[in-house]
Backbone as numpy.savetxt, mean C-alpha at the origin, in Angstrom:
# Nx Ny Nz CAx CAy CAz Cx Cy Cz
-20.33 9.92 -5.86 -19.07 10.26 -6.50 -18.61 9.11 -7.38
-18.06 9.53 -8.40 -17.52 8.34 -9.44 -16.06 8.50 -9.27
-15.63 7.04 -8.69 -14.50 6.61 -8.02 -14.00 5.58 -8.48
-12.41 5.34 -8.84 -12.00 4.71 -9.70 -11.08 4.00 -8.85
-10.78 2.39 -8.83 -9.90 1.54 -7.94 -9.13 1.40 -9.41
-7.56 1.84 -9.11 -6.37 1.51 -9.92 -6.16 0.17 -9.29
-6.03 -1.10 -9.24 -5.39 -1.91 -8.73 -6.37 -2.73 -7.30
-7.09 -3.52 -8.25 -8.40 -3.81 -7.29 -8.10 -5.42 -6.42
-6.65 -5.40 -5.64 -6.28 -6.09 -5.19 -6.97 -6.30 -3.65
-6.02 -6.68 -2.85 -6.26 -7.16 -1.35 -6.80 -5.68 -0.79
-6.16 -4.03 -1.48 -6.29 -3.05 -0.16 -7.41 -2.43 -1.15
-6.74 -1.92 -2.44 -7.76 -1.51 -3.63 -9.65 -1.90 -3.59
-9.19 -3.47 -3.52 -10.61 -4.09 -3.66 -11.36 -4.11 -2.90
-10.47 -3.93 -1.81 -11.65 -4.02 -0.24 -12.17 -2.69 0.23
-11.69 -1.06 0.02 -11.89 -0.79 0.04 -12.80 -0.17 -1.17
-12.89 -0.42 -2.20 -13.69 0.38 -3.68 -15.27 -0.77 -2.85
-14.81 -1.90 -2.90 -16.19 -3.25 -2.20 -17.10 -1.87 -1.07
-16.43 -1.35 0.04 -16.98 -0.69 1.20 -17.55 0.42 0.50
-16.76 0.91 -0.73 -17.33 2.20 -0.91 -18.39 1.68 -1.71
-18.19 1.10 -2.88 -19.89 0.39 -3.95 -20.60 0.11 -2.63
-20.70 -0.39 -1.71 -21.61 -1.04 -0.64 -22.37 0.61 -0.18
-21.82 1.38 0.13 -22.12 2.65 0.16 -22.74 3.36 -0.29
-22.48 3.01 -1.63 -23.76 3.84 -2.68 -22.83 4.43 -3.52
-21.44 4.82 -3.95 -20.51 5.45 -4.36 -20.92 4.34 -5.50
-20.45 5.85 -6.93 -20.04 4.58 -8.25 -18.68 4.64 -8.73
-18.80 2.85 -8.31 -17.08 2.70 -8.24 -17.31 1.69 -9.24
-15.74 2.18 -10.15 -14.73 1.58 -11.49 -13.91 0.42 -10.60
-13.77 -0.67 -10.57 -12.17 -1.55 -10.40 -11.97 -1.94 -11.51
-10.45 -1.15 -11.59 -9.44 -1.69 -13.15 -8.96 -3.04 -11.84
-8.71 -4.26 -12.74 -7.88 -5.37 -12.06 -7.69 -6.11 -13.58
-7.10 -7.19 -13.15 -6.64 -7.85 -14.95 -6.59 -9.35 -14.21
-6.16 -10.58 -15.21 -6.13 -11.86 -14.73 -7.22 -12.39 -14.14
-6.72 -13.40 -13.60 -8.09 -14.28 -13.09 -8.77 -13.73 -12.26
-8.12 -12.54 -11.47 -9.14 -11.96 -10.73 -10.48 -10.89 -11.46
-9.54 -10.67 -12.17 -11.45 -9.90 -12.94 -12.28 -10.97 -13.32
-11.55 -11.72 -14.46 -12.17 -12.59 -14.29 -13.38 -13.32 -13.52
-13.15 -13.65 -12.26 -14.19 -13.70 -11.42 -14.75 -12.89 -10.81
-14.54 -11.66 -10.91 -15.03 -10.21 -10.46 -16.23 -10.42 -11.38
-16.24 -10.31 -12.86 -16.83 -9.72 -14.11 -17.81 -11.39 -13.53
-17.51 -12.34 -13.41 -18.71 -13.33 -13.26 -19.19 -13.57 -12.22
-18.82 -13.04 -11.18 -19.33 -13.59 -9.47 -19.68 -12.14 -8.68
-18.99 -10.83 -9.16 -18.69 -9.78 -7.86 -17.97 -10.30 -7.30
-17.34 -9.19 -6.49 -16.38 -9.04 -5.97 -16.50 -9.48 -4.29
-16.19 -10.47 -3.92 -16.83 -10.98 -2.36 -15.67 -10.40 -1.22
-16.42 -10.22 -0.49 -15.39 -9.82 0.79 -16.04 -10.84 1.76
-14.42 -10.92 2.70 -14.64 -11.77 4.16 -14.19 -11.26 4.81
-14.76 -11.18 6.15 -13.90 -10.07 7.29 -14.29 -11.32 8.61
-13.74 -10.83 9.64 -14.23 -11.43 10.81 -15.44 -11.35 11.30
-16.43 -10.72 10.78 -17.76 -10.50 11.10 -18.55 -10.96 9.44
-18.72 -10.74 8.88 -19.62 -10.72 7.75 -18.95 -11.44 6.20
-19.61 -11.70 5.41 -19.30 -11.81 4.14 -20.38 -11.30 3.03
-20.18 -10.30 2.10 -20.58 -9.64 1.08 -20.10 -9.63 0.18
-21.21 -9.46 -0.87 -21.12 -9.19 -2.53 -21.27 -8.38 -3.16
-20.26 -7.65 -3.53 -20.59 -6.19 -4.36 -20.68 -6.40 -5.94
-21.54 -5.58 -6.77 -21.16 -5.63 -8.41 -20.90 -4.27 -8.51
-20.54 -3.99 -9.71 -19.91 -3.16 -10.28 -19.40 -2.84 -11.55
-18.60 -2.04 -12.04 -17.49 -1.79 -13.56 -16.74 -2.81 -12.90
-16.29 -3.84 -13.40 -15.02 -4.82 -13.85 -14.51 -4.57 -14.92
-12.88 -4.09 -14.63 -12.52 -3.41 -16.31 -11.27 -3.63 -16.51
-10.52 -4.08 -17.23 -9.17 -3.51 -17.36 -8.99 -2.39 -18.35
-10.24 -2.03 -19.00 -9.67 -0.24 -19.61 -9.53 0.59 -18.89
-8.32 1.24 -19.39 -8.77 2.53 -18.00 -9.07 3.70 -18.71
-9.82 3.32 -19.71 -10.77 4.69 -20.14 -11.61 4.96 -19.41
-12.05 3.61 -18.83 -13.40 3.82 -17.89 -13.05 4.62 -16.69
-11.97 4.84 -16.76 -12.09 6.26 -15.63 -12.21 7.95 -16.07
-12.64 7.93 -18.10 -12.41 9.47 -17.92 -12.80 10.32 -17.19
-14.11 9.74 -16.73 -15.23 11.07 -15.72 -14.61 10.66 -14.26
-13.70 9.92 -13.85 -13.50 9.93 -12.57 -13.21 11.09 -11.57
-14.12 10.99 -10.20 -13.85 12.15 -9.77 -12.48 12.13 -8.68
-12.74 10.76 -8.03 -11.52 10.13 -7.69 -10.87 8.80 -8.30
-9.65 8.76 -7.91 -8.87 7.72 -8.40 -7.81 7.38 -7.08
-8.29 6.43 -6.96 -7.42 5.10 -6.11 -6.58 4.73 -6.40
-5.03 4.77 -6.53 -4.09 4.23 -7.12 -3.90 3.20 -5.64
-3.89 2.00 -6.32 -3.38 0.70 -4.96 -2.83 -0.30 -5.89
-2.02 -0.14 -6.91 -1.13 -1.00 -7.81 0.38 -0.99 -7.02
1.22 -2.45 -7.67 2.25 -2.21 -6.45 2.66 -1.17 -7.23
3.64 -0.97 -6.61 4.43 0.36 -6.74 5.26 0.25 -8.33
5.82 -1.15 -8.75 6.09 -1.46 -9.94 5.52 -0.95 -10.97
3.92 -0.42 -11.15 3.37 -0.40 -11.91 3.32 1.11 -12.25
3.43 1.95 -10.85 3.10 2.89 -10.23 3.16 4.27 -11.51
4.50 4.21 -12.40 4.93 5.11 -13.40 4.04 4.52 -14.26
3.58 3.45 -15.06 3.31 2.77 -16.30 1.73 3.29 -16.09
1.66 2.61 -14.74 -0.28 3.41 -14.66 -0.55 4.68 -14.79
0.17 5.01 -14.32 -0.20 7.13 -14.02 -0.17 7.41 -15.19
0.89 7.26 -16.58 1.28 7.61 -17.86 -0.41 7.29 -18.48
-0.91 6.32 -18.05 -2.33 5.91 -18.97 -3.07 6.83 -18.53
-3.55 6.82 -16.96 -3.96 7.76 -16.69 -4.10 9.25 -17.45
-3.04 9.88 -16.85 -2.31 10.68 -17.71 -3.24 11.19 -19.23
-3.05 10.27 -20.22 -3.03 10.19 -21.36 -4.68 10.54 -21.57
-5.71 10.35 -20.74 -6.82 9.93 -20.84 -7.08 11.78 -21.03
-6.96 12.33 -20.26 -7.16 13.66 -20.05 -7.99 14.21 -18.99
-8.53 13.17 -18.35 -8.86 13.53 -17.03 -8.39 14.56 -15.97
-8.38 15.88 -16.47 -7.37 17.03 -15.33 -8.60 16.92 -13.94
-9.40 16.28 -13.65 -10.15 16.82 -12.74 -10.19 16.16 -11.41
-10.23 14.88 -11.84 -9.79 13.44 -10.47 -8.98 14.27 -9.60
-9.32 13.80 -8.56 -8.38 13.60 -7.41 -7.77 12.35 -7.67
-6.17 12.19 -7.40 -5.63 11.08 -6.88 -4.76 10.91 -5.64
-5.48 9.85 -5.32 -4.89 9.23 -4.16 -4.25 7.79 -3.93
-3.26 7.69 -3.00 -2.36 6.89 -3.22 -2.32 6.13 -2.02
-3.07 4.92 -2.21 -2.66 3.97 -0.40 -1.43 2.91 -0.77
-0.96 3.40 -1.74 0.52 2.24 -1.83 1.09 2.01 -0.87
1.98 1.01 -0.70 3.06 1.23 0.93 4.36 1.81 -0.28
4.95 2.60 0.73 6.48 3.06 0.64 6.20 4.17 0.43
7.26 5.30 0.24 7.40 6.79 0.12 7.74 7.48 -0.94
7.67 6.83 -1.96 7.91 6.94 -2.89 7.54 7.15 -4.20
6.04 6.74 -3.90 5.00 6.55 -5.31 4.42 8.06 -5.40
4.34 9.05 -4.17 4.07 10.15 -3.93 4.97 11.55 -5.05
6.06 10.95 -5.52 6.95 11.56 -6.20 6.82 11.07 -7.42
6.53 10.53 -7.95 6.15 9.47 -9.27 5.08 10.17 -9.28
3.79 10.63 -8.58 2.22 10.55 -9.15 2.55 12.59 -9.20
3.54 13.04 -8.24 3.55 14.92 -8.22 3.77 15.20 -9.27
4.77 14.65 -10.18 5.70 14.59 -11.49 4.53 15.02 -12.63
3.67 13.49 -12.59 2.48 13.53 -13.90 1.54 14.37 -13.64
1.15 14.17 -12.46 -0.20 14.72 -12.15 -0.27 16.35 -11.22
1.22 16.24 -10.91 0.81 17.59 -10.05 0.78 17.76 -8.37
1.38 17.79 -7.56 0.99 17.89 -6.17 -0.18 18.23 -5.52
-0.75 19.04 -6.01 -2.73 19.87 -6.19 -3.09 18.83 -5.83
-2.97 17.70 -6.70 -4.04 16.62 -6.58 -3.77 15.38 -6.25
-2.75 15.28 -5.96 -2.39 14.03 -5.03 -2.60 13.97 -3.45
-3.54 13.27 -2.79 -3.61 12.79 -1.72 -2.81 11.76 -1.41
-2.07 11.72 -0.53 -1.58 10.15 0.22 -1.74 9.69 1.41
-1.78 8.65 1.51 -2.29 7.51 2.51 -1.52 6.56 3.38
-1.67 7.20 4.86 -0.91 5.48 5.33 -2.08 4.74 5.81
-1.80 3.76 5.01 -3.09 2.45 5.25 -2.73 1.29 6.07
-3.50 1.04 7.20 -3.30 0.06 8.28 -4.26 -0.57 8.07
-4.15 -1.95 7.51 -5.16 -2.92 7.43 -4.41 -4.24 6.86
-5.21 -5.47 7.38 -4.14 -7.21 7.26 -5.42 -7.80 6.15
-5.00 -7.61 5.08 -6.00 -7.85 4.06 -5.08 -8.82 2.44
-5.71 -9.52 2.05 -4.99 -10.24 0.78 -6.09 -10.78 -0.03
-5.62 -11.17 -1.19 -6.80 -12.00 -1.85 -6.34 -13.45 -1.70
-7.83 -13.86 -1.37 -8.03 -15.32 -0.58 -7.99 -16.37 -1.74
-8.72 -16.21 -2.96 -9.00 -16.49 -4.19 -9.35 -15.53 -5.11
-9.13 -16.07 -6.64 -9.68 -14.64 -7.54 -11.05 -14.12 -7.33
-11.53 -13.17 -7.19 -12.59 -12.69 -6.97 -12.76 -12.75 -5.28
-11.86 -12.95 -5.02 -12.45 -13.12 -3.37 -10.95 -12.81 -2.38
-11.72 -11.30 -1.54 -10.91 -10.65 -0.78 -10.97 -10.94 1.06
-10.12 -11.15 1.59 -10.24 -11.53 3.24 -9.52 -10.49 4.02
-10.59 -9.67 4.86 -9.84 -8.99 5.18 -10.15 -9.16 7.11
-9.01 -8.73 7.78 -9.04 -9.00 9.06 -8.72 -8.00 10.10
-8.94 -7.82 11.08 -8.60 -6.75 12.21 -9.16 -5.44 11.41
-8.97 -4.37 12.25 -9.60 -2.82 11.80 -8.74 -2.22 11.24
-9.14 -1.39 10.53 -8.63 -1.04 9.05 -8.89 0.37 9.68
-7.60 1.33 9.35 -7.76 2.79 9.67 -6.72 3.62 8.89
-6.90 4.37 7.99 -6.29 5.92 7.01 -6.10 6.73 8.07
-4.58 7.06 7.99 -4.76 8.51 7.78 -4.37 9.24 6.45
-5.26 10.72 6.05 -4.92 10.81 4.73 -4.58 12.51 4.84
-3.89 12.76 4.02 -3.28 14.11 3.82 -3.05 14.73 2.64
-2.79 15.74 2.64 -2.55 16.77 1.09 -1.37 16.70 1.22
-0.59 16.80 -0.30 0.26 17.29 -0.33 1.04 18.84 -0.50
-0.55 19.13 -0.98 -0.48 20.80 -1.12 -1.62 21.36 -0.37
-1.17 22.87 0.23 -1.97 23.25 1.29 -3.73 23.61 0.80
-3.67 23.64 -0.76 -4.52 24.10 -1.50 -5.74 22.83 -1.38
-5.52 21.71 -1.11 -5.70 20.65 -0.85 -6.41 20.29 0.20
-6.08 20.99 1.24 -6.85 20.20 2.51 -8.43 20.78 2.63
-9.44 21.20 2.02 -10.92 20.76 1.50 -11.35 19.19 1.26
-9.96 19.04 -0.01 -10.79 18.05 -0.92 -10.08 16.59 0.05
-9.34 17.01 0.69 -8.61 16.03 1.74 -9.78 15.42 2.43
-10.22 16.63 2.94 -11.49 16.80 4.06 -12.87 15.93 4.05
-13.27 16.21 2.51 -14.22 15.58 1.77 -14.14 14.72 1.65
-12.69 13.94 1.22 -12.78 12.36 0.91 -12.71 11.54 1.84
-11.95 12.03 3.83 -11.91 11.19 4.52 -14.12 11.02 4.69
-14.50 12.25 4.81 -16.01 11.81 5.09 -16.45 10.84 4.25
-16.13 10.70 3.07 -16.31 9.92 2.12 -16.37 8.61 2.70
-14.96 8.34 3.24 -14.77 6.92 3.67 -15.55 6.47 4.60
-15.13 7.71 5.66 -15.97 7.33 7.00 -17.48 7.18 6.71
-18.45 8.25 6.03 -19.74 7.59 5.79 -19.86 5.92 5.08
-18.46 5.10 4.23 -18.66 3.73 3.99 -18.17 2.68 5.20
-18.19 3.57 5.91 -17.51 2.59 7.60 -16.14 2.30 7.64
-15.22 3.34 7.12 -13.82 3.17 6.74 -13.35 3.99 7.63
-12.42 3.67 8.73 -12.08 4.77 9.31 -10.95 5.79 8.80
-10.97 7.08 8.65 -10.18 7.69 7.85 -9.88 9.02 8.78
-8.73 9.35 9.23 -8.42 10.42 9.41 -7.79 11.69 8.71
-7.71 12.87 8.60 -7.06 14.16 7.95 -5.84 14.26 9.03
-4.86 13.90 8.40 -3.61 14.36 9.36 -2.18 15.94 8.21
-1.86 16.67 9.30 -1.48 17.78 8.47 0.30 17.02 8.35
0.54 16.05 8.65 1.88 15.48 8.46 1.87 13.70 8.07
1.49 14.37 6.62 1.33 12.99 5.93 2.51 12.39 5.85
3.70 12.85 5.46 4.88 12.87 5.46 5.82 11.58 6.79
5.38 11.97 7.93 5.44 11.61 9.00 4.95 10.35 9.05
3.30 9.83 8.82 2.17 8.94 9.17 2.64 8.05 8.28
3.77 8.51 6.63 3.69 7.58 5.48 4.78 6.67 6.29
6.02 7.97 6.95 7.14 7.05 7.28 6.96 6.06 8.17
6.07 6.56 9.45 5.27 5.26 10.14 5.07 4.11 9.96
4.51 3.72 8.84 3.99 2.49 8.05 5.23 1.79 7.56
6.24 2.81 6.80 6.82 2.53 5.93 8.40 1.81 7.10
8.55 2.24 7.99 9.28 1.69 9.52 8.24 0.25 9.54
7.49 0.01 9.48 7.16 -1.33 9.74 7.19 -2.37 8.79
6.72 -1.66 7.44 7.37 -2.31 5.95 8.43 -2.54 6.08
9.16 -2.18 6.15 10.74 -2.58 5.64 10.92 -2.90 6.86
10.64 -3.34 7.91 10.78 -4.47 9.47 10.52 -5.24 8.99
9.04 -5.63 8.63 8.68 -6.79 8.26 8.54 -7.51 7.00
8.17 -6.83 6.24 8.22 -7.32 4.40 9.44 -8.15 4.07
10.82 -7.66 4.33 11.72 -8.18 3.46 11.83 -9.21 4.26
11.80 -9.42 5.46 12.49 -10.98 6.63 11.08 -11.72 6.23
10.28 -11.39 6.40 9.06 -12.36 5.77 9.35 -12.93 4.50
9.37 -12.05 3.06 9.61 -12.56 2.01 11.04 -13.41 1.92
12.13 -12.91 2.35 13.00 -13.78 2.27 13.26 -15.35 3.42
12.41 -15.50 4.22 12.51 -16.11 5.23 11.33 -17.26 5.32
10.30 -16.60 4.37 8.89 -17.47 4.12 8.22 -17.36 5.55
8.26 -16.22 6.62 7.77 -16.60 7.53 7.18 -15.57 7.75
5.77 -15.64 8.57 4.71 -14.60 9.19 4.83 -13.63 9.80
4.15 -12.45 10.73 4.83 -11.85 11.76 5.33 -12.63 12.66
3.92 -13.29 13.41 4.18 -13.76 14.29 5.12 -14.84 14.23
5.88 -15.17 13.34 7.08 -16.47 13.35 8.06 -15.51 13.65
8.37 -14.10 12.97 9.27 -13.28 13.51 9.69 -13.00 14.62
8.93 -12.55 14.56 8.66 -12.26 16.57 8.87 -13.72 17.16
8.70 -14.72 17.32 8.70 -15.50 17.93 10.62 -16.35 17.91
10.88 -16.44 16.73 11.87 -16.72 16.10 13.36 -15.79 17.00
14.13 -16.06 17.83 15.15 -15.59 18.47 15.83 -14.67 17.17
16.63 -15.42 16.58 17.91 -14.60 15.11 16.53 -13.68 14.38
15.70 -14.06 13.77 14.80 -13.47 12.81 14.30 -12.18 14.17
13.52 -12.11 14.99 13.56 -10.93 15.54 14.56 -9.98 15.78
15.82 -10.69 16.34 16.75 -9.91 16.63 17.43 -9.38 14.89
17.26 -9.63 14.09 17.58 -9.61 12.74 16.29 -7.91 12.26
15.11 -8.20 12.69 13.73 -7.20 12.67 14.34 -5.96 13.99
15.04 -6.23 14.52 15.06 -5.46 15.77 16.51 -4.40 14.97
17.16 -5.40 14.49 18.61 -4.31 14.12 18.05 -3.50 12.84
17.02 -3.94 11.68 16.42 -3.35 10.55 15.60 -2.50 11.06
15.26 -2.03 11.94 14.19 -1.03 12.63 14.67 -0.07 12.85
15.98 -0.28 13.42 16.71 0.87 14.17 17.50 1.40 12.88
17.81 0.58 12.04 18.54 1.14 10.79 17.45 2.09 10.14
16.24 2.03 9.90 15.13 2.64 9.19 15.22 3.77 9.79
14.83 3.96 11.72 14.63 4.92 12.36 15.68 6.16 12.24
16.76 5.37 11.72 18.22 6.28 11.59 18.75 7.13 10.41
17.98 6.44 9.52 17.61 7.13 8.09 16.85 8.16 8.21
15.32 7.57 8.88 14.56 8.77 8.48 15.19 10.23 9.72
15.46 9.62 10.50 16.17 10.94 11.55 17.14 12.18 10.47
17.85 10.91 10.00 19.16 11.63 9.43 18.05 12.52 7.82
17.24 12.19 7.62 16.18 12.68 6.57 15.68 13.47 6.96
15.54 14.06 8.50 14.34 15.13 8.66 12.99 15.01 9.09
12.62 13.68 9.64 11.53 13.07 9.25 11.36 12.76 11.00
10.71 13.60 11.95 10.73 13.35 13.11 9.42 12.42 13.40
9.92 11.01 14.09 9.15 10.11 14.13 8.78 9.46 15.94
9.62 10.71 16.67 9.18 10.35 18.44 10.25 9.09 18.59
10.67 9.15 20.07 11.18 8.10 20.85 10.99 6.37 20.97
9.66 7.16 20.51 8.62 5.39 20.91 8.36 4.59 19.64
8.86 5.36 18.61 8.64 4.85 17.00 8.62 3.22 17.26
10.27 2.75 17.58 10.74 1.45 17.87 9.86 0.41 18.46
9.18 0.76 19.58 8.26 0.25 20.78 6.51 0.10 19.84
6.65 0.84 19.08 4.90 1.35 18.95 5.31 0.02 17.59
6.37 -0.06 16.89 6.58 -1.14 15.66 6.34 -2.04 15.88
6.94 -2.53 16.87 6.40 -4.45 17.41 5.62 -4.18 18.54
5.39 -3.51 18.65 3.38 -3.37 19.45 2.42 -3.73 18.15
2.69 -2.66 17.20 1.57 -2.76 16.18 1.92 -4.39 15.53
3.40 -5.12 15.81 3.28 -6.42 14.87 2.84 -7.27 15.38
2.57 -7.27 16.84 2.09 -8.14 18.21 0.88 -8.29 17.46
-0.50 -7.43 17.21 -1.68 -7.40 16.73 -1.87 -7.91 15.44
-0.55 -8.51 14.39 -0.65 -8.47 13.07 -0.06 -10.05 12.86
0.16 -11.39 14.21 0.80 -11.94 14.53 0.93 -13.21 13.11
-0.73 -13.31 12.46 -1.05 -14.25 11.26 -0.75 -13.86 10.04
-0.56 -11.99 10.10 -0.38 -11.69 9.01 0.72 -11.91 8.15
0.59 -12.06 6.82 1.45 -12.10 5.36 2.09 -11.39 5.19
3.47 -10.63 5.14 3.30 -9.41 4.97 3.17 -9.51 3.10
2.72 -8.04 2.11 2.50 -8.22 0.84 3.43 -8.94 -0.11
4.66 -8.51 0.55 6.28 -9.22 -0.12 6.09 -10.75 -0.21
5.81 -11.42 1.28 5.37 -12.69 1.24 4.51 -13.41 0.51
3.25 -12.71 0.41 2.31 -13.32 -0.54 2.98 -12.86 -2.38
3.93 -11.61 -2.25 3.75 -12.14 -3.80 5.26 -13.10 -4.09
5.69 -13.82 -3.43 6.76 -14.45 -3.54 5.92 -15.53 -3.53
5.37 -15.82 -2.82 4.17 -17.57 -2.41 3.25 -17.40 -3.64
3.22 -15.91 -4.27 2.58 -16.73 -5.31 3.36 -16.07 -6.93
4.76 -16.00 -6.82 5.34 -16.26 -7.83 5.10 -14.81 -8.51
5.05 -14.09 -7.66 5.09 -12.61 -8.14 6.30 -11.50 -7.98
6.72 -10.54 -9.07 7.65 -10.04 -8.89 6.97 -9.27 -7.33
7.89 -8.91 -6.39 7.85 -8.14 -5.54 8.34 -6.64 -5.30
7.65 -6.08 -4.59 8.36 -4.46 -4.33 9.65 -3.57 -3.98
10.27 -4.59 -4.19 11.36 -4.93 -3.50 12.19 -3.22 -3.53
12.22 -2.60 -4.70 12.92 -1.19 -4.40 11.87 -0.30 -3.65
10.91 -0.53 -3.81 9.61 0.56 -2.80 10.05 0.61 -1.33
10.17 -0.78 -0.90 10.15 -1.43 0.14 11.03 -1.28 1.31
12.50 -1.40 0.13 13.88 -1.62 0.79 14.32 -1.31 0.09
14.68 -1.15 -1.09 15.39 -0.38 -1.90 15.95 1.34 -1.41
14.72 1.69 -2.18 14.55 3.13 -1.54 15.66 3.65 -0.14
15.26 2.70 0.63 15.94 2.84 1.89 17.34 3.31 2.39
17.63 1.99 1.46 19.03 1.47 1.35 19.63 2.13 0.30
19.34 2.95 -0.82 19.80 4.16 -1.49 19.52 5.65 -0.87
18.62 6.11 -0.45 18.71 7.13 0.49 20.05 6.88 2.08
20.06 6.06 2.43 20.90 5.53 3.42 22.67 5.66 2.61
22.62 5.29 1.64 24.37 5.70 1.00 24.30 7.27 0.66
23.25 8.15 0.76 23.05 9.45 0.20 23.32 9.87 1.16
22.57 9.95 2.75 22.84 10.04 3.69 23.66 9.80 4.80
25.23 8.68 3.77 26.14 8.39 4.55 25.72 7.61 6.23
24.52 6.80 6.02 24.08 6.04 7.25 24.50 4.78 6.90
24.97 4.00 7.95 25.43 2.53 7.62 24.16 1.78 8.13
24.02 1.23 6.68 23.05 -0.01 6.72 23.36 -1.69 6.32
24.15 -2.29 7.39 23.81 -3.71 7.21 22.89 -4.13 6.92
22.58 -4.45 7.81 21.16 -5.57 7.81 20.35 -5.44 6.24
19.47 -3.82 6.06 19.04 -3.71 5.23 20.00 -3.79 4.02
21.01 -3.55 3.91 21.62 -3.84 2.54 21.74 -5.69 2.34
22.18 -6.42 3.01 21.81 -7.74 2.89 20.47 -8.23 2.59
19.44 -7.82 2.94 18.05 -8.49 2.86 18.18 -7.89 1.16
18.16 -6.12 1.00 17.90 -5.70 -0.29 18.47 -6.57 -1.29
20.15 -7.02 -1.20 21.00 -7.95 -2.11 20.47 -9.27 -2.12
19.95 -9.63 -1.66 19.18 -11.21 -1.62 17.83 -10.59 -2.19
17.00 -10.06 -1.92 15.52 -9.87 -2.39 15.41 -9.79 -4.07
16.21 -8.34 -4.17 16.52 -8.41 -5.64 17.23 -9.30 -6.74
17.98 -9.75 -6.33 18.43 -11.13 -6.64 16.84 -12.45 -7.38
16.62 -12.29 -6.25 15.25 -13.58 -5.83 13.93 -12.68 -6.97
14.14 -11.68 -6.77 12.94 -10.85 -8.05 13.60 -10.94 -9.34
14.81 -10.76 -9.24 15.27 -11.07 -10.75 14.84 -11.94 -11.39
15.03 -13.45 -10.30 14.45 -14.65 -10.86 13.03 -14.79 -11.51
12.24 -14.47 -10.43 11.00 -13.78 -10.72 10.28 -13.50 -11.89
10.56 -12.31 -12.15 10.23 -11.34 -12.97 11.09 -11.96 -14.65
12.31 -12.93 -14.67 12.58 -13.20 -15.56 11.47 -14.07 -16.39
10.98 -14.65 -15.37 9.99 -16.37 -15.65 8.49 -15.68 -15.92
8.76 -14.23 -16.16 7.37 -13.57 -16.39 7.18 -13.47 -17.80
């Protein structure tokens, strides 16, 4: 299958790396120093077991995706409208796209251009970043679940988790993508914004008395949103969040690394979103409205010096 990585970063790159390793012919659009050393070295992965070298298309055209049969969108979410429009433009009606972004949101952005038919989305569990340009580190087990958004859909749903799973990716078909996105997206906005604004890890969170108890009141604010949204997420949502951050204790979260390295951040994907659905929904959100008013603030800066 000819498979196209939008955004051949920490989640993008490591997975398009598993699938080229596979035998799949895979496109990574990436730009900056990281193609850069893509286009002269391949693309290296490190995991806790192994280190490999994949080659490939290194591109920043994204013509090179007209024949794509899939398309990977893993750009932050910033980009999320500006990419699809190129996309878009190319005339490609045939791709599948799929979306392992974090947040809930990029799913409504990609239905718009492209159509619901053909959007797959993804909640992606994996502690992965780029280590250096051209070079991806990825750690602990990495597991999809992936879903249609339209019922017309669940074939090509079907097809692409085998896809993964024949590149050693674990991928599940779940019929409440909806559900699995908000999952993820309860632990994003736990951990992303107190990391990025705080400069500190999971495990400093957790460990940290005010900063947990700070993660503990933003959890329950999330859980209260998505309730008041419709979005039934079980009793144990709360419990299963800092279980899953217990296992994630070294990890970055993405907010962190692009603040450490001078990058605008996601900041409305993330927490934004949240915290405007939350005044729609007449839910009171402290906590998250403070982190959001400081984050954006701190991206302003950011993104000005760009």
């Amino acid at each position: 299958m000819k498979i196209g990585i939008v955004g051949s970063g920490a989640v993008g790159g490591y997975l398009g790396a598993l699938l080229k390793k596979a035998g799949q012919d895979v496109v990574f659009l990436a730009r900056g120093k990281h193609l850069e050393a893509m286009k002269a070295n391949g693309l290296t992965i490190l995991t806790d077991n192994e280190e490999f070298v994949v080659d490939g298309t290194f591109t920043n055209n994204v013509h090179a995706l007209m024949d794509a049969e899939l398309i990977i969108f893993s750009v932050k979410s910033t980009d999320t409208l500006t990419m699809a429009e190129k996309i878009k433009a190319l005339g490609n009606d045939q791709a599948v796209i799929l979306t392992v972004q974090n947040g809930v949101d990029n799913e409504e952005i990609l239905s718009e251009i492209f159509g619901r038919k053909r959007i797959l989305s993804c909640a992606t569990y994996m502690s992965s970043s780029v280590e250096r340009p051209g070079v991806i580190k990825k750690s602990g087990v990495v597991k999809l679940f992936i879903g249609a958004l339209h019922e017309e859909s669940r074939q090509v749903c079907e097809q692409i988790c085998d896809i993964f799973n024949g590149a050693g990716i674990d991928a599940i078909v779940t019929d409440d993508i909806a559900a699995s996105k908000w999952r993820k997206a309860v632990w994003n906005a736990t951990f992303n914004p107190i990391a990025a604004l705080s400069l500190a890890n999971v495990g400093e969170i957790l460990d940290d008395k005010e900063l947990r108890h700070t993660a503990e009141t933003v959890c329950r604010e999330v859980l209260q949103i998505a309730s008041k949204n419709g979005i039934s997420l079980g009793d144990k949502m709360f419990d299963v969040t800092f279980r899953q951050a217990e296992l994630a204790r070294t990890h970055n979260p993405s907010m962190l690394q692009d603040r450490l390295n001078n990058k605008p951040m996601e900041v409305e994907s993330l927490i934004g979103y949240f915290v405007k659905l939350a005044r729609k929904l007449n839910v009171e959100t402290p906590a998250l409205q403070v982190l959001y008013s400081h984050l954006k603030f701190i991206n302003q800066k950011i993104s000005s010096k760009k």
